[in-house]
Wavefront OBJ file of the C-alpha trace (Angstrom):
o trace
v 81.593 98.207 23.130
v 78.643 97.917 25.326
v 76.957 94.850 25.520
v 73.174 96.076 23.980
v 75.013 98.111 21.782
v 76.327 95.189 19.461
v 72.881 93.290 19.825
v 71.762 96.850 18.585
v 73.889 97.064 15.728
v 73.154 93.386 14.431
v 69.296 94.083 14.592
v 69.178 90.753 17.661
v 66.559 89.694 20.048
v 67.923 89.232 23.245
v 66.893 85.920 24.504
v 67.962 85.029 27.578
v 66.854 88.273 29.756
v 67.261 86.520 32.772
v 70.615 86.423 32.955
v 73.743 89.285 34.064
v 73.870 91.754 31.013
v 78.744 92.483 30.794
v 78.738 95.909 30.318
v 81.272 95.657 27.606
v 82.248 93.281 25.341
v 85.967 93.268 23.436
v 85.928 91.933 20.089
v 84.367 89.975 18.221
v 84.547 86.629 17.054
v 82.414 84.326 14.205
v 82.674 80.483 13.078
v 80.504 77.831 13.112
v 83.721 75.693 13.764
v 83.759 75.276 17.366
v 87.712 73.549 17.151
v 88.619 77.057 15.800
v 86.763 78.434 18.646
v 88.475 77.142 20.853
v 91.782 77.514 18.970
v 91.646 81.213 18.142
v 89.450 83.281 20.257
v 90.101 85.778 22.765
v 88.499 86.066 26.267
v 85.091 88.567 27.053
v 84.226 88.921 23.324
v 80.980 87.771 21.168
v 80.343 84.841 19.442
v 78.589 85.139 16.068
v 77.711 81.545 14.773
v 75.100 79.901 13.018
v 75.463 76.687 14.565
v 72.879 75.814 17.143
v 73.561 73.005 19.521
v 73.871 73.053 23.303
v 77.993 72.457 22.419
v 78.071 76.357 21.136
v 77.335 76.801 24.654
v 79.471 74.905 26.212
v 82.036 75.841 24.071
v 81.488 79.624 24.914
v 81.582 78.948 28.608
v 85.175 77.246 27.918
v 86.780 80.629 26.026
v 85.016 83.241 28.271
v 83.111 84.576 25.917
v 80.468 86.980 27.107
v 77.941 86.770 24.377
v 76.357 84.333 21.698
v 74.303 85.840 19.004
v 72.747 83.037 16.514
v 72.774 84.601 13.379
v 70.920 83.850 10.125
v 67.827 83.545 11.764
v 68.672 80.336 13.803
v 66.400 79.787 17.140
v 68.273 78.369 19.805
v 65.911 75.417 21.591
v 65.236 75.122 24.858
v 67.910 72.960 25.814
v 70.604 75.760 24.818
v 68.400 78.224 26.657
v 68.474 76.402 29.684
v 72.086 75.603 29.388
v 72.657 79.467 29.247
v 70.633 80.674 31.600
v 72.150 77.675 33.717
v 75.068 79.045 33.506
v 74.466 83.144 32.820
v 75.579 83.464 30.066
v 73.667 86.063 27.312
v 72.352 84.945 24.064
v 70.771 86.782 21.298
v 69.627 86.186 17.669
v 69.880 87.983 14.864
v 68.008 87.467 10.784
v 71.363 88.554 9.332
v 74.315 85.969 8.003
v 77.623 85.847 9.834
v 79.309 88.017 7.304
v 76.826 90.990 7.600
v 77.048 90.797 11.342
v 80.658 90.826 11.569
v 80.872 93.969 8.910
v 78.784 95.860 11.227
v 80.025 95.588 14.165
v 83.627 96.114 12.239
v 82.326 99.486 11.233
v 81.130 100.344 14.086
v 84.481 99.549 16.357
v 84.171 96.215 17.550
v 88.040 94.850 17.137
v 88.486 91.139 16.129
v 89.200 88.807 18.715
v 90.392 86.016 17.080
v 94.107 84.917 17.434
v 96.392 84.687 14.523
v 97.042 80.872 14.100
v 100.752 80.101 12.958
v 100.135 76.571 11.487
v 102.765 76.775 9.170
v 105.854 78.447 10.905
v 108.804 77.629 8.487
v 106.772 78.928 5.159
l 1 2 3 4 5 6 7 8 9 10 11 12 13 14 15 16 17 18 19 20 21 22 23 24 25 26 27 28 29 30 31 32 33 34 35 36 37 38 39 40 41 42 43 44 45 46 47 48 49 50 51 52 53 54 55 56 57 58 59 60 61 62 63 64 65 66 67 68 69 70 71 72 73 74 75 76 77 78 79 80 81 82 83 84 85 86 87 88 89 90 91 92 93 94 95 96 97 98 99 100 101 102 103 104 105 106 107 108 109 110 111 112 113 114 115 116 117 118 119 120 121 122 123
């Protein structure tokens, strides 16, 4: 899906303008957890999270993911911005919750891109 397509669809402000705009992003993604992050996600897709620390960032730059969006009307603070920008990576933000996010950009296409986890392999 192009990339200001899905900012688009969840009604975000891009906020970092500066930076390279992917023209297409995979799947999606959405936690707050950045352990499952890490854990679960696949490469070039979005982020959706309401957590707001410079660590989203870092964590992002970690699983090649090619776009945070912030959603339930959290404003990243200059030190994320900076971070991203640092490092090119987009970031948008969006008034709707996590859930309403992820719906639309189900409907509209977006395939998940998080990793089945086999924690329990013998049950």
């Amino acid at each position: 899906m192009k990339f200001l397509d899905v900012i688009a669809i969840c009604e975000g402000t891009l906020v970092t303008p500066d930076v390279d705009q992917v023209p297409e992003i995979k799947g999606g993604f959405a936690g707050d957890l950045m352990s499952d992050v890490l854990a679960s996600i696949q490469s070039e897709a979005v982020l959706i999270t309401g957590l707001c620390n410079p660590q989203v960032v870092r964590t992002a730059l970690i699983a090649d993911v090619r776009l945070i969006i912030f959603a339930r009307g959290k404003k990243p603070g200059n030190d994320i911005l900076h971070l991203a920008k640092e490092e090119n990576l987009p970031v948008a933000t969006s008034h709707l919750g996590l859930y309403e996010i992820s719906g639309r950009l189900s409907q509209a296409g977006l395939p998940s891109c998080e990793v089945e986890l086999n924690l329990f392999p013998n049950d």
